[in-house]
N, C-alpha and C positions, 0 to 999 in steps of 0.2 A: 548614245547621243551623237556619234561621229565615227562617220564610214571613212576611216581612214586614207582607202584608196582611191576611195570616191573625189575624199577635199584633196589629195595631191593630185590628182588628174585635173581637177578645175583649177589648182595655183599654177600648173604648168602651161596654161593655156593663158595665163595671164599675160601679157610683154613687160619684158623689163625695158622700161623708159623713164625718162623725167621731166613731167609733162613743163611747158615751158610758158604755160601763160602768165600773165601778171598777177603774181598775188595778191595783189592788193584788190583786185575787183573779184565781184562774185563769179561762179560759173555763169547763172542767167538770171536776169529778174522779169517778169512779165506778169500780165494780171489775168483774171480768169473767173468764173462766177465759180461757187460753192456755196453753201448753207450751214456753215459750223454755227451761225445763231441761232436756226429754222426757218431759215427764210433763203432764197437763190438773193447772191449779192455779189458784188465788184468784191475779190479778192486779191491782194499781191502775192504773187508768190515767188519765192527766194530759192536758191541752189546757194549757199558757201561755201569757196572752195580752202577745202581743208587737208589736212594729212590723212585721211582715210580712215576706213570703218575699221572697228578694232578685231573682229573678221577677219577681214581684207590681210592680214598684215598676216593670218595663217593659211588661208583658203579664200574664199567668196562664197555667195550664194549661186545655184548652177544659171541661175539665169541673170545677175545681178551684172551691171558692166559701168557702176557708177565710180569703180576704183581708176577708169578712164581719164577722172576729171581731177582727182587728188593730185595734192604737190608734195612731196615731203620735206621741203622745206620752211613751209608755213608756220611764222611767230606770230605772238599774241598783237603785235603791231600792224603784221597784213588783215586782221578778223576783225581789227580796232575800225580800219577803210574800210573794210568790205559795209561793217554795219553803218558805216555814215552814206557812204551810195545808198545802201537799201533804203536808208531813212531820207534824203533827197526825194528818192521814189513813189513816194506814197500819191502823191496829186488827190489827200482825202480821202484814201480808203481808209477803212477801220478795221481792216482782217490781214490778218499775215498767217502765209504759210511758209515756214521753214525746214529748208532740208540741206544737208549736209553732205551726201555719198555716205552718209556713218548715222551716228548718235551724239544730237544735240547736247544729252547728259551726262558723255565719256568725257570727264574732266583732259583725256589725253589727246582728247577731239576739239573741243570746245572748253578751255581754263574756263575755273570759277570766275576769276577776274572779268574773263571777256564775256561768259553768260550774264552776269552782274551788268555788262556796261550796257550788254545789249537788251535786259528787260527796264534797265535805267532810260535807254534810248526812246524805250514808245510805251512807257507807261502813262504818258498823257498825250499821245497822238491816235492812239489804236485802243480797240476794245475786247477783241478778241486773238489770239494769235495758236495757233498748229506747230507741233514741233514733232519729230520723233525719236526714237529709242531705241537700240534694244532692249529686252527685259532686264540682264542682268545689272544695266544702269539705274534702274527704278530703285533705289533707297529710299528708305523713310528723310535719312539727313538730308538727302540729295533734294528729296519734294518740301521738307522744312525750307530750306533756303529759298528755292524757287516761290513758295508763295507767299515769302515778306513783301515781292514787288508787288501782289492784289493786283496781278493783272489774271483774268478770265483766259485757262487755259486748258487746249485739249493734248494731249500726246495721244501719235497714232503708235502702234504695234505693227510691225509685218508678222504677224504669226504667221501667215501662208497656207496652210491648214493645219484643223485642228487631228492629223491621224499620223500621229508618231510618226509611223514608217515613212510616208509622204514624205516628210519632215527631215528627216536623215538620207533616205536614199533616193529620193527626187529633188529636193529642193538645197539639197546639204547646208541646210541654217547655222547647225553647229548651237540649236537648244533643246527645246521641246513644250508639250501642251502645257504641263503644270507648271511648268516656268511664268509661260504668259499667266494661267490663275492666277499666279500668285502675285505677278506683277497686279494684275489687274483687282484682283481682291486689295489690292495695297492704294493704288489710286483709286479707289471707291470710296477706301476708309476717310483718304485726305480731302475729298469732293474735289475728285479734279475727274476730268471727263478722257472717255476715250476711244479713238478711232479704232478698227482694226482692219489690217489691210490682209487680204486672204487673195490669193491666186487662182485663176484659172487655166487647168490643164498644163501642171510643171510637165517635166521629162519624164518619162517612163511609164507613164500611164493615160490611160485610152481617154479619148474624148468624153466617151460617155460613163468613164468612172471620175472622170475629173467633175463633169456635172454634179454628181452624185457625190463626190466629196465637199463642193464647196457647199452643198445644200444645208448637208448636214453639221460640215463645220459652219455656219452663216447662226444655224440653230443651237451650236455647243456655246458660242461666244455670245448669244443676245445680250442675257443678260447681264452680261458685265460690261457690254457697250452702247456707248450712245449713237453710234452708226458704226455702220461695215460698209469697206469698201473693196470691192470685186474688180480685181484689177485682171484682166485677158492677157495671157502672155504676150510679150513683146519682146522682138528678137533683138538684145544690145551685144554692140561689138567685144570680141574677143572673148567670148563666154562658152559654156557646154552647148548648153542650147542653139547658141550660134553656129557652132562646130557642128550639131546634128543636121539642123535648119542646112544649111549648107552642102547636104550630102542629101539631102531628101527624107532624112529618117524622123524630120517633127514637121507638123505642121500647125502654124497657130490656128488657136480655135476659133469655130465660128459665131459670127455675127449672133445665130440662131440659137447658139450653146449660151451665148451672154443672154440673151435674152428670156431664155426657158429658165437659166439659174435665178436671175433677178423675179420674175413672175411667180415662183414655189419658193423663194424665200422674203416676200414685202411682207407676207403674215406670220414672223417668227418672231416679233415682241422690240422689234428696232430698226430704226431708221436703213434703210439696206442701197447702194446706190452705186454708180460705177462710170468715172468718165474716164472713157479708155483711151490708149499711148499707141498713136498710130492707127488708130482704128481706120479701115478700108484700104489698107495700105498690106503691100507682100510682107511686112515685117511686124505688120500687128493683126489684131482678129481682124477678120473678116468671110464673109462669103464668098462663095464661087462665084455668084454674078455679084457685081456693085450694087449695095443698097444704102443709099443715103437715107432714106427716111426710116427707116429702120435702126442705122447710129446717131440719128437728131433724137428720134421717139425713148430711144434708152437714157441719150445724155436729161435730155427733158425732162422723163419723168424720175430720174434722180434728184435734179434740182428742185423739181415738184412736190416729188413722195406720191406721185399721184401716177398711177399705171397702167387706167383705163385703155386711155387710147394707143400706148403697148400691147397691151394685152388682145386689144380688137385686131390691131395689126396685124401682130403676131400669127391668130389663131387665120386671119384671112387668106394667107400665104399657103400654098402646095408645098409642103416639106417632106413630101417622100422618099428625093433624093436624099435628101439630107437626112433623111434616120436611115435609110440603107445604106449611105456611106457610113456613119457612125456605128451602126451597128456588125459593118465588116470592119472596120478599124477594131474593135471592140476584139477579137479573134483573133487578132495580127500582133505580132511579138512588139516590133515597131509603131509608133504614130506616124505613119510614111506622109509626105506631101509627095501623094503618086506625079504629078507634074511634073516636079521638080527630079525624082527619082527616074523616070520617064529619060529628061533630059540629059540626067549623068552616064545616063545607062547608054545613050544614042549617044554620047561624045566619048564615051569610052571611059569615062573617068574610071577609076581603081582606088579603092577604098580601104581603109587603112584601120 
C-alpha cells in the first residue's frame, strides 16, 4: 500500500514553515458553475484553511501541494470564522463546494462540533453542498451523524486511479482500489451520492498509458458514481512533480489527451466531466499551440453532458503531431517536456 521510499522522498521535498495567514479566514472563496443537481449552475466554492490532510502529516500525495496552505495551529474557534465568512458569502447561491487541503470527515481536521455548526449553518440557506474525504474517514457512524442535518450531500473521492500500482508508485496516495469500493459501496448503502476525482497522467508513466488508465479506471468506478471527474495534472509548488517539471523530466498532458479521455469515457454509465486547474497555462494541460476553444469545448460540454460539438472539434483538427509525440514519449523511460529539457541542457544545468 506504501512505497516507503517513495513517501520519504516527497516529505522531504516538503518546507518546513509556518504558514502565517490569518486563521480565522478561509484559504479562498470564489464561485464558479458546476452541476452537482444536473443542471450547470452558480456554485460557491470554499478552501478552509485547516491543520492539514492527515496524509500530509506522514507524506503527501506526489503531485498534491495543498499542505502549502495549512496552519497548524488551527482551533475549533478560527473554523467557527472561517464558516461565518463563507456564509456571508453566498449572495443566493444554493450549492457549496468544500475543501479543505484534507478531509472534511477527519474529525482531527474538521471536530464533530465544528462539522455540526457548519451543516447547522446552511441547512436552510443551501440545497446542495460537495465535500471530500479520504476513504478511510467514510464510517457508517460518521455518515449517521452527517445525515440528521437532511441536507442533500455528495462526497467526492480522489481515488486517482483505479490500478493499484499507479496508486503506490506514481501517485503515493497511501491507500488503494478496494479501499475506495468499499468506501463507496458504504455511501451507496446510506443514499448519499459521489464524486470521484481520478487523475490524468500522474508521474512515471507515459502519456498515452495515462489515457489508457483513466479510461478504464472512469469504467472501474461508473457504477458506484454519480459523476467522475478527470482532473489533468497541474504542477503545485514544492511537490515530486514539481521537482520533475522543473528539470524537464514531466510534462503535463495535453489539451488533446483531456479530450480523447473525456470522448471514450461519456458512454460508461455516468456523468463523466473535467474543469481543469490552469488549463493552457505552462503549469497545467495544455498544447503545444494555444487552443482556447478546445478548453471552453471540454469545460462546456462538462457542464452540458453533451459532447457533440467536442467531439466534432475534436475529430477536425490534424493531430499527427500529437500521436507521434505521444507515441515517442510512450518508449521513453521519462515523460520529458523536451523544451524545457532542451533549455537545462543549453544552460548547463546538472541534475541531481
Amino acid at each position: 500500500m506504501i512505497n516507503r521510499d517513495l513517501a520519504l522522498f516527497v516529505k522531504n521535498l516538503m518546507p518546513e514553515f509556518e504558514n502565517s495567514k490569518d486563521p480565522n479566514k478561509p484559504v479562498s472563496i470564489w464561485k464558479e458553475l458546476d452541476r452537482l443537481r444536473g443542471f450547470p449552475e452558480k456554485t460557491v466554492v470554499c478552501i478552509f484553511r485547516t491543520n492539514g490532510c492527515a496524509w500530509y502529516k506522514f507524506s503527501s500525495c506526489s503531485m498534491c501541494g495543498y499542505f502549502n496552505d495549512v496552519s497548524s495551529g488551527i482551533i475549533d474557534e478560527n473554523l467557527f470564522k472561517q464558516i461565518d465568512i463563507l456564509k456571508s458569502s453566498l449572495n443566493g447561491a444554493k450549492v457549496l463546494k468544500i475543501f479543505t487541503s484534507g478531509s472534511f470527515l477527519d474529525p482531527r481536521e474538521i471536530p464533530k462540533n465544528v462539522r455540526d455548526y457548519f451543516f447547522e449553518s446552511f441547512k436552510d440557506s443551501v440545497d446542495k453542498i460537495l465535500i471530500e474525504s479520504r476513504t478511510e474517514f467514510i464510517k457508517q457512524e460518521t455518515l449517521d451523524d452527517i445525515k440528521r442535518h437532511k441536507i442533500p450531500l455528495r462526497i467526492a473521492i480522489g481515488l486517482e486511479s483505479a490500478n493499484d500500482y499507479i496508486i503506490k508508485y506514481s501517485v503515493n496516495k497511501g491507500t488503494n482500489f478496494n479501499k475506495f469500493l468499499s468506501a463507496a459501496k458504504l455511501l451507496r448503502a446510506n443514499n448519499l451520492e459521489l464524486r470521484t476525482y481520478l487523475i490524468l497522467k500522474p508521474p512515471f508513466i507515459s502519456e498515452k498509458m495515462a489515457i489508457s488508465d483513466v479510461i478504464s479506471s472512469v469504467r472501474a468506478v461508473a457504477g458506484y458514481s454519480n459523476d467522475v471527474s478527470i482532473n489533468p495534472m497541474n504542477i503545485q509548488k514544492n511537490t515530486m512533480v514539481e521537482a520533475l517539471w522543473k528539470r524537464g523530466l514531466y510534462r503535463p498532458p495535453r489539451l488533446f489527451s483531456l479530450a480523447e479521455s473525456l470522448l471514450k469515457s461519456r458512454d460508461s454509465g455516468t456523468e463523466v466531466l473535467s474543469y481543469p486547474t490552469g488549463g493552457n497555462r505552462d503549469r497545467g494541460v495544455h498544447n503545444d499551440e494555444f487552443d482556447g476553444k478546445l478548453l471552453d469545448l471540454i469545460v462546456r460540454s462538462s457542464l452540458n453532458q453533451d459532447f457533440n460539438e467536442l467531439d466534432e472539434y475534436y475529430n477536425s483538427i490534424d493531430k499527427s503531431k500529437y500521436y507521434m509525440e505521444i507515441d515517442l514519449e510512450d518508449r521513453m523511460i521519462f515523460q520529458s517536456d523536451y523544451k524545457k529539457l532542451v533549455s537545462h541542457l543549453s544552460e548547463s544545468v546538472m541534475f541531481y
